[in-house]
C-alpha positions in Angstrom: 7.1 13.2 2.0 9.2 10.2 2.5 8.5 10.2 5.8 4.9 10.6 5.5 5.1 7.3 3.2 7.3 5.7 5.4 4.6 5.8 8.2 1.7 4.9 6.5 4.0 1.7 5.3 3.6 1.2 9.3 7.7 0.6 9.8 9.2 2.7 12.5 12.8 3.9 10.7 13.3 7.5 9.4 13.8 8.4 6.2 18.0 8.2 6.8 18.1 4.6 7.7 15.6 4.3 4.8 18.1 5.9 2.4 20.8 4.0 3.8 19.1 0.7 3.2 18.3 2.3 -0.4 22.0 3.0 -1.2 23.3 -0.3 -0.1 20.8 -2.4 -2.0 21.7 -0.4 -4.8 25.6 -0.9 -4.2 24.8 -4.7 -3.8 23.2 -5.1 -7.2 26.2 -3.1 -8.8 28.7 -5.4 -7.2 26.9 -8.1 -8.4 26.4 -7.1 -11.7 30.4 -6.3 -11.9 31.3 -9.4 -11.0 29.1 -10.8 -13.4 31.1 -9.4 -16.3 27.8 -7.6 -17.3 28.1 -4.3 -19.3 28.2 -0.6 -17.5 24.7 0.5 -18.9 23.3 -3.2 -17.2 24.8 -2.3 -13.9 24.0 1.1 -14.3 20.1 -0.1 -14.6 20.3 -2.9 -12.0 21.4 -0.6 -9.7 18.9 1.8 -10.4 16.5 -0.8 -9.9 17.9 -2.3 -6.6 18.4 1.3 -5.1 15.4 3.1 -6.0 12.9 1.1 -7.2 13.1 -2.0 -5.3 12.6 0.1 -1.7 10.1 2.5 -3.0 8.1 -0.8 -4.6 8.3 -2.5 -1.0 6.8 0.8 0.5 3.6 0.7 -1.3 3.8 -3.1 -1.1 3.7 -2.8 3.2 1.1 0.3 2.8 -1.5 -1.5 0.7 -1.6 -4.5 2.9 -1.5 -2.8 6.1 -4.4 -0.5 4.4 -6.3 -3.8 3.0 -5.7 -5.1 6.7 -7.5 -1.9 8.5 -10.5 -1.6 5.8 -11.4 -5.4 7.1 -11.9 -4.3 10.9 -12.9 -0.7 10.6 -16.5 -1.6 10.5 -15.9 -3.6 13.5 -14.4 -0.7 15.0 -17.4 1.0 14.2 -19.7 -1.5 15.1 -17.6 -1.5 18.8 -18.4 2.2 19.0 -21.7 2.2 18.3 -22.6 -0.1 21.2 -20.5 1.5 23.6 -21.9 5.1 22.5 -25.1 3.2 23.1 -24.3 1.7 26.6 -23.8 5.3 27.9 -20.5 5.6 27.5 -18.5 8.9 26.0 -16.6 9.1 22.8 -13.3 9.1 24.3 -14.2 5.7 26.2 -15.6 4.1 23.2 -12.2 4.8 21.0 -10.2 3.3 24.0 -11.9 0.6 23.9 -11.3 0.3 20.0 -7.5 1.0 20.6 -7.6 -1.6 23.7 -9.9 -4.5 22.0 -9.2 -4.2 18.1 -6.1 -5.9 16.3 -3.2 -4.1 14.6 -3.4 -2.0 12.7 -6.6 -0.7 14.0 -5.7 -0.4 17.7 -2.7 1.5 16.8 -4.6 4.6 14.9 -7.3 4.6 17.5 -4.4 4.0 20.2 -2.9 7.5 18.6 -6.2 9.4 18.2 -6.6 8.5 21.6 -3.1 9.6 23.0 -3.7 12.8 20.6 -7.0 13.9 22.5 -5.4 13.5 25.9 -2.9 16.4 24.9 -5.4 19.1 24.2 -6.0 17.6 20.4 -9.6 18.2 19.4 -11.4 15.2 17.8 -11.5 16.9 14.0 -7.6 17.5 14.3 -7.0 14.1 15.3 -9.1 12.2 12.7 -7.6 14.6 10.0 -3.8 13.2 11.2 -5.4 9.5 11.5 -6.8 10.3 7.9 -3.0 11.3 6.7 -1.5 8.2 8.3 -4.1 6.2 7.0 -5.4 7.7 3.5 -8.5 5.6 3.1 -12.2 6.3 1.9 -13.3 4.7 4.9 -11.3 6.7 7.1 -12.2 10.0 5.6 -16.1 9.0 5.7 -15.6 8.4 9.5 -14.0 12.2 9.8 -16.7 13.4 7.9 -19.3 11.6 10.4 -17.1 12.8 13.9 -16.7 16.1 12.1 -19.8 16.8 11.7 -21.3 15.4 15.0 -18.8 17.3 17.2 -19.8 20.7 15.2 -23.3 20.0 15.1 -24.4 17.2 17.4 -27.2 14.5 16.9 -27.1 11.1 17.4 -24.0 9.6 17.1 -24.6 6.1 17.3 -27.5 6.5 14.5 -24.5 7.8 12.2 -22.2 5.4 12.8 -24.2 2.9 12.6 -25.1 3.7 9.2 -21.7 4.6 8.4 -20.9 0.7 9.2 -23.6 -0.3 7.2 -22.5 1.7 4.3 -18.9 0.0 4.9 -19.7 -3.6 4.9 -21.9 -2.9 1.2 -18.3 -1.3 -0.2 -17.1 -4.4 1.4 -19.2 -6.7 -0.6 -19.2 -4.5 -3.5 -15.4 -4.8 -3.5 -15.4 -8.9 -3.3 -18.2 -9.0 -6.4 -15.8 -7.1 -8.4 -12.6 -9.0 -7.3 -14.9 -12.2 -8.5 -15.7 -10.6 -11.8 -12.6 -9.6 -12.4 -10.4 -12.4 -11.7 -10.0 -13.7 -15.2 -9.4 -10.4 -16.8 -6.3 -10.5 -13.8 -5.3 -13.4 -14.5 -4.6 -13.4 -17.8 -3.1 -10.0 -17.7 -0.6 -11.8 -14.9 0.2 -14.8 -17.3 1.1 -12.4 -20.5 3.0 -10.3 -18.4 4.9 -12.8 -16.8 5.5 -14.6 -20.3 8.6 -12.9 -21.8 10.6 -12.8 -18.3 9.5 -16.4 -17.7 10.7 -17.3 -21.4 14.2 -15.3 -21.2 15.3 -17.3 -17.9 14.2 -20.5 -19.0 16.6 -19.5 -22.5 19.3 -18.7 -20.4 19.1 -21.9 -18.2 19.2 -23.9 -21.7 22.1 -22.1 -23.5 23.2 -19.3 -22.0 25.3 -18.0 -24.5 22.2 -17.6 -26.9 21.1 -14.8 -24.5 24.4 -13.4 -22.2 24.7 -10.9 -25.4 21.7 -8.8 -24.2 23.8 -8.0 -20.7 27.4 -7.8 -22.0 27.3 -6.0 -25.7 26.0 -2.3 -25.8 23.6 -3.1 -28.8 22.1 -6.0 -26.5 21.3 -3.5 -23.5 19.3 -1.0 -26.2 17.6 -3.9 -27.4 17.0 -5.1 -23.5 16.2 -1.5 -22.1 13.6 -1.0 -25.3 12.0 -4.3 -24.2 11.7 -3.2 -20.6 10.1 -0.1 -21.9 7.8 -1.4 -24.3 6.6 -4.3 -21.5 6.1 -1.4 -18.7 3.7 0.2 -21.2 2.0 -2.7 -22.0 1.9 -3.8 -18.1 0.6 -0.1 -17.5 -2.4 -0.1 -19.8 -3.3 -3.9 -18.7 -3.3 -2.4 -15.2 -5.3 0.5 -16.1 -8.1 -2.0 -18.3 -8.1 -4.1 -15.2 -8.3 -1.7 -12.3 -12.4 -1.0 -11.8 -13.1 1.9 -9.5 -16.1 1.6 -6.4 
């Protein structure tokens, strides 16, 4: 739901305001596009663009990198655990301690596990809602390690501990690919970048040689196939550069 997407993103608006924002970025780019003398089926599009893709872009935009920025402390979070478990102290203390010591946006899913528990929340429920708010492999392996140990009992610390281990190798797994990969994503970056990067640099030169593609109706077909067949092509260089680990 939007709302679910809306809190993973980590903002703190509900999905009205977020509709509201939506509808006047889309107004805005109509305007604009009126009073730029473009045709109805290119202000028809930007709007479309402005209103629902733009926002909807920015939300997975904010939820990768607040995801990116939680996968590079959770093994510390683990690590912080693992010694407190150690020290003697309970599991409760050990995730304040993680919601008290960590940075954001680690401290604030422990600081809600935390808060959860203190209302009669057991320990699977609440990682299962940190898992939803933050739908990560890492976070699902450490449900599947708490899960497990509050069912069945053992040595915590042991499992964690090897959980972090097993973390910091993705970790490194994930840089060797990035390194490997890097041309392959830059050249895909350059190509796609190319025709945009070639039509504004044309319409800074002589823009009459290109204005025909946003005022006539046989422009905007030839514009709207171009955007189709360049979304296609950015697709499948996406899915030839995206490696799985």
């Amino acid at each position: 739901s939007m709302r679910k997407r809306i809190e993973q993103a980590g903002l703190k608006i509900d999905p009205r305001a977020f509709y509201v924002v939506s509808g006047f970025s889309g107004l805005t780019a109509a305007a604009a596009c009126e009073l730029s003398h473009f045709s109805l089926i290119a202000t028809v599009l930007g709007a479309f663009a402005a209103g629902v893709g733009l926002p909807r872009w920015l939300l997975l935009f904010l939820t990768a990198r607040r995801q990116k920025a939680f996968t590079a402390e959770f093994a510390n979070a683990i690590d912080i655990i693992v010694r407190s478990v150690k020290s003697g102290l309970p599991t409760n203390e050990a995730l304040k301690i993680v919601a008290r010591e960590m940075p954001q946006p680690v401290s604030g899913e422990f600081d809600q596990l935390v808060e959860s528990l203190k209302v009669g929340v057991t320990l699977d429920q609440g990682v299962r809602r940190m898992y939803e708010r933050m739908p990560t492999a890492e976070v699902n392996f450490f449900g599947i390690v708490m899960t497990i140990q509050s069912r069945t009992g053992g040595n915590l610390s042991e499992a964690l501990s090897n959980l972090s281990t097993v973390l910091r190798d993705r970790k490194r797994l994930q840089g060797k690919i990035r390194a490997m990969s890097s041309e392959a994503k830059a050249s895909a970056m350059i190509i796609g970048s190319l025709p945009p990067s070639v039509a504004l640099m044309v319409y800074m030169s002589s823009p009459n040689y290109i204005l025909p593609l946003f005022t006539t109706r046989a422009g905007n077909v030839m514009l709207a196939a171009c955007l189709l067949w360049m979304s296609c092509g950015i697709f499948v260089m996406q899915r030839m550069i995206s490696f799985k680990h």
